[in-house]
N, C-alpha and C positions, 0 to 999 in steps of 0.2 A: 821291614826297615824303612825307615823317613826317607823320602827321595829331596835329596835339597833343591837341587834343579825345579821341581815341579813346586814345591809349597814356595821357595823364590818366587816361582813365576805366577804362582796362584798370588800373591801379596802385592806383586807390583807389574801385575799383566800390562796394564797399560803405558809404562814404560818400555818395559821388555817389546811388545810389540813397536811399538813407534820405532823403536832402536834398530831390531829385527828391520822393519820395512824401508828407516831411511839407507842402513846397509846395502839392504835390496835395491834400492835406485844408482849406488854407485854399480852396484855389480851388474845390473841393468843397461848402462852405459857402459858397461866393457862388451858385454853382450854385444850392445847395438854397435860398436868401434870394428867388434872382429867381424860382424856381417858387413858392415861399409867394407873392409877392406875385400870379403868375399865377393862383394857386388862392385867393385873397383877390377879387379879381375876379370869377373864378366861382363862387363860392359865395355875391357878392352878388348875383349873377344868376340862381340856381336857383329861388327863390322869384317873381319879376317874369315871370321867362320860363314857366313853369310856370301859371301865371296868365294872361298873354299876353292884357290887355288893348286896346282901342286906346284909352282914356281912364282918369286916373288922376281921382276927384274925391275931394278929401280938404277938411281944413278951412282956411277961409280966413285967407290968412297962413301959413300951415306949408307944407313941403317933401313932405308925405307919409308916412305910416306908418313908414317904415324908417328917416329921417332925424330925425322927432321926431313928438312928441307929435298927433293928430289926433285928433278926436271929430264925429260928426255924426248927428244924428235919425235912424234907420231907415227912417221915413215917407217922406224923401227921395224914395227909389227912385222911387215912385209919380211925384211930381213931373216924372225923370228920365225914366223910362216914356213921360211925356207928349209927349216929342222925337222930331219925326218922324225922324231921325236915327240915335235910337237903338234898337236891336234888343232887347238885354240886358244887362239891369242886376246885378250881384252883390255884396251889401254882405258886407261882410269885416271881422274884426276880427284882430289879431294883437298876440303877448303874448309873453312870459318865462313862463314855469313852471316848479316844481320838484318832478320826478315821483319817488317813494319806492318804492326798487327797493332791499332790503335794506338794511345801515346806512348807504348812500350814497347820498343824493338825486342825480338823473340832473337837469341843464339841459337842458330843452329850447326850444323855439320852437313857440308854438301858430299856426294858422290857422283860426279859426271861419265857417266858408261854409254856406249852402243845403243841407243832403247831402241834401233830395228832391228838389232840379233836378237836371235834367241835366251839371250845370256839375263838373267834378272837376278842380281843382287840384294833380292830383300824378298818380304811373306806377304805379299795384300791379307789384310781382313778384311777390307773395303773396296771398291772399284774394281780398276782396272790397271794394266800396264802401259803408259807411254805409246802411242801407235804413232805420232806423226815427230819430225826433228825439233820444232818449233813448239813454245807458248804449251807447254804440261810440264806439270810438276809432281812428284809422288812425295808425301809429309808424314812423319809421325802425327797420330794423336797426342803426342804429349806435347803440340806446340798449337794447340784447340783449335787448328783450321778442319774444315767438313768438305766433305767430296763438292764442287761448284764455285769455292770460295778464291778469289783471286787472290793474286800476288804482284806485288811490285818488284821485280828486282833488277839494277843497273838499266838498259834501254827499252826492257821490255816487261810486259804484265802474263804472268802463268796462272793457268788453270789448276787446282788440283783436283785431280782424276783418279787418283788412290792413296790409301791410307794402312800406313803398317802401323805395328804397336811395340812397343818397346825396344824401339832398333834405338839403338843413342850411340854416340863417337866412345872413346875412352876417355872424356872428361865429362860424362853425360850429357852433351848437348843431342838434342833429337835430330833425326837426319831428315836431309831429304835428297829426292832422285832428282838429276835432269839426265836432259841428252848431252853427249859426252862436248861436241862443239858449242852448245850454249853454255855450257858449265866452263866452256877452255873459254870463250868470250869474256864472262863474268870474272874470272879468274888472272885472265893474261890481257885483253886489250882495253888499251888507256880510254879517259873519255876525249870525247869532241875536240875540250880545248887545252887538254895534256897532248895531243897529236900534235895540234897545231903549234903550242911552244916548242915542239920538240922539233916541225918540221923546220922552224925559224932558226932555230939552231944548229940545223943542218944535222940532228941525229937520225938514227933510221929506225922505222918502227918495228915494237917487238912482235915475232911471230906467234899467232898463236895457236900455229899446230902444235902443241906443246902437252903432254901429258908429267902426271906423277909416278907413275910405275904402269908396270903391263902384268896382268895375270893369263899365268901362262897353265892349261891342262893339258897333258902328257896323254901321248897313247898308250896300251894297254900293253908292257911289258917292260917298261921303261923305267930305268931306277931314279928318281930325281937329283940324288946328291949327282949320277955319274954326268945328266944332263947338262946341270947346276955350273958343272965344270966346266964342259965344253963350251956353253953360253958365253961364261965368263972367258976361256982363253982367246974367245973368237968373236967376242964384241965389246970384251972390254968395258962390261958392267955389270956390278955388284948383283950376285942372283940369290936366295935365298929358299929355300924348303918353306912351306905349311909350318913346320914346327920349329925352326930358325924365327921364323917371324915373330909365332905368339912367345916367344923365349925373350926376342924384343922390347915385346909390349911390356911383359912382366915382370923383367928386371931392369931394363932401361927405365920407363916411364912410372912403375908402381915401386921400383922398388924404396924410392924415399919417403915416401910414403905412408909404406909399408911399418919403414922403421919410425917414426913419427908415433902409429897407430900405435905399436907394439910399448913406445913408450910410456904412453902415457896411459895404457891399459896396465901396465904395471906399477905407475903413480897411484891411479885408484883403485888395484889391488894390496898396495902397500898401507893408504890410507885405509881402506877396509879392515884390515886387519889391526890395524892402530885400533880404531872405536872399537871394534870386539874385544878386543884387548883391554882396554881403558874402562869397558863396560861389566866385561867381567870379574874384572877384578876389584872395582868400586862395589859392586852387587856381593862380592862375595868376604871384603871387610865389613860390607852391615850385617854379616851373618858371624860376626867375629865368636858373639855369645854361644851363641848354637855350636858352630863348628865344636867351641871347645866341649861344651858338655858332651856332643858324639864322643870325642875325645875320651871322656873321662867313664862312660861308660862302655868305654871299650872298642869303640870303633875303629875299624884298621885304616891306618894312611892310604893304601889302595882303593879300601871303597870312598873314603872323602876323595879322592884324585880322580875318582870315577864320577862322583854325582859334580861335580864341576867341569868335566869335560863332558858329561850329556850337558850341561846347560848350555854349552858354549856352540856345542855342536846344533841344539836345535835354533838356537839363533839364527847359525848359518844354513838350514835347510831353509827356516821361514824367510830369511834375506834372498836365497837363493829363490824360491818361489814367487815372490815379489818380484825379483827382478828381472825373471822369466816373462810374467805376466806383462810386466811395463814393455821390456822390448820388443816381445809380437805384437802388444797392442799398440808400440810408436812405429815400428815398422815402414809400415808402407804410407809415412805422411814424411816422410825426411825427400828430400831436395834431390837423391840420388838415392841410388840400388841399395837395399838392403838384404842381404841374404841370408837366413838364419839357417843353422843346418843344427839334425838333431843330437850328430858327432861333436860338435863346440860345443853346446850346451852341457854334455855328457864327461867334456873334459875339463868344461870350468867347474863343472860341479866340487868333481875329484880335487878341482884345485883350492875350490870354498873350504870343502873339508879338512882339508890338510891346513889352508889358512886358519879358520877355528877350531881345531886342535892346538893349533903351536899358540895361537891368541890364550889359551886358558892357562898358560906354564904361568904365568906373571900369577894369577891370582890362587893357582894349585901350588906352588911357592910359596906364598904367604901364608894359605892354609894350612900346610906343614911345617907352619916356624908355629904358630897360635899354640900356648901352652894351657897344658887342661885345668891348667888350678885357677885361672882367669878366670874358669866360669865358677867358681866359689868366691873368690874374692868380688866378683861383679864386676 
């Protein structure tokens, strides 16, 4: 039996494909929409898990460093120390900066910690850790400084002495380390001649033992929610679990995001299916004469309904292939995290399918009104 899908596409391959692969680049771009928003997730996570507290203590009423605004006494710690609960205390500040790297300042994301504890918040690939309080700095490579290379930053010029890879904030900016009181300098005190207006005016200058939150590690037996409490009824600032936190990041900060993405992934799977639809059913009025003669020779409505949804369907695998290819191979050149996993691919598939299936009703409609005497009359 005549397969019409295939002598179509033998007669006008070279539409049929163009068609096939421009499909393929919107769905290519939904691909690459739902990896951005999977590497928007991980990249709010690279900092929290890197840290890998079991208690988050920040300021009371706030969400926490990443979500907004926190500030608390340094002295704290000590307080915090005092819990038989707790093992270790590490006060932490974190910031926006803007590193001057030729005539382009670099964004990055500061992390100000302890660098003579033990405590390291990040992976060297390169160098080394922080040894002295002053003048070192630790940098991603995605912000092309090399182990040696200085820095400018507010009164002072840093070395960097080590180099991680792909630590970025949760708006991709690349991070980097200092020591926790250079990093509160940078952060909290004014310059030179903002002192001096201030002292003129008889204000007082701001302190800047000042951190953003304290990570706190629990000793070994210790439930953190029960900790969580006590902290709170007995200092009187908002405390948070590990998993409280990333719950934070991922619905405060991503979740608009989120919806955003979802939209407009849905835009270009609606248009996709438009041209599939438009295409096959144009493709399958130029076959008005054929259809009928199947017709007339006896062809059953079922198999014409059948060789027009295989056409439609391999549209949509060849689309789907396409656009597989585009977004592994755009992937890793986008601005920010791209995460492909082979469960989304697996499910937009099923989703193509279903999209070109329901895209062929329009033109298997038409070819079930096509009456068989047409193809005698001409």
């Amino acid at each position: 039996m005549i397969n019409l899908a295939q002598r179509d596409i033998a007669h006008s391959l070279g539409k049929f494909i163009t068609t096939a692969l421009g499909v393929g680049m919107l769905i290519g771009v939904v691909l690459v929409m739902i990896g951005i928003y999977r590497g928007m997730v991980h990249d709010a996570m690279i900092v929290p898990n890197s840290i890998a507290p079991d208690l988050w203590v920040v300021q009371k009423d706030t969400l926490g460093p990443f979500a907004e605004s926190s500030r608390l006494h340094e002295d704290l710690k000590y307080s915090l120390k005092g819990f038989a609960s707790v093992k270790e205390v590490h006060p932490l500040t974190f910031q926006s900066l803007q590193i001057p790297k030729g005539d382009k300042p670099i964004r990055v994301y500061a992390l100000g910690y302890e660098a003579l504890s033990k405590f390291t918040p990040f992976t060297l690939v390169q160098g080394r850790p922080i040894n002295i309080r002053t003048q070192e700095i630790i940098v991603d490579t995605k912000t092309g400084f090399i182990l040696g290379d200085k820095i400018s930053l507010g009164r002072n010029t840093y070395t960097v002495v080590g180099l991680t890879h792909k630590a970025v904030s949760s708006g991709g900016d690349p991070m980097v380390y200092l020591d926790l009181h250079e990093a509160q300098e940078l952060q909290f005190l004014f310059s030179n001649e903002q002192i001096r207006n201030d002292r003129a005016r008889g204000a007082q200058s701001v302190a800047t033992a000042t951190v953003n939150a304290f990570a706190l590690t629990l000793s070994p037996g210790f439930d953190p929610k029960t900790v969580a409490q006590e902290i709170h009824r007995w200092k009187h600032q908002e405390v948070y679990t590990q998993k409280e936190q990333s719950d934070i990041l991922t619905k405060n900060l991503i979740e608009r995001s989120a919806k955003q993405i979802g939209m407009f992934t849905m835009i270009l799977l609606i248009v996709s299916s438009v041209i599939i639809s438009l295409i096959i059913y144009t493709m399958t009025m130029g076959k008005i004469k054929e259809i009928a003669i199947l017709k007339l020779i006896g062809a059953s409505n079922f198999l014409i309904t059948k060789m027009i949804a295989q056409q439609s369907v391999l549209m949509g695998i060849i689309a789907f292939i396409g656009g597989a290819i585009f977004a592994n191979a755009s992937a890793n050149h986008f601005p920010k995290t791209v995460i492909l996993i082979p469960t989304d691919e697996l499910k937009l598939f099923v989703v193509v399918m279903v999209i070109s299936i329901l895209a062929s009703l329009g033109g298997i409609r038409s070819a079930l009104r096509i009456d068989p005497a047409s193809a005698i009359g001409g």
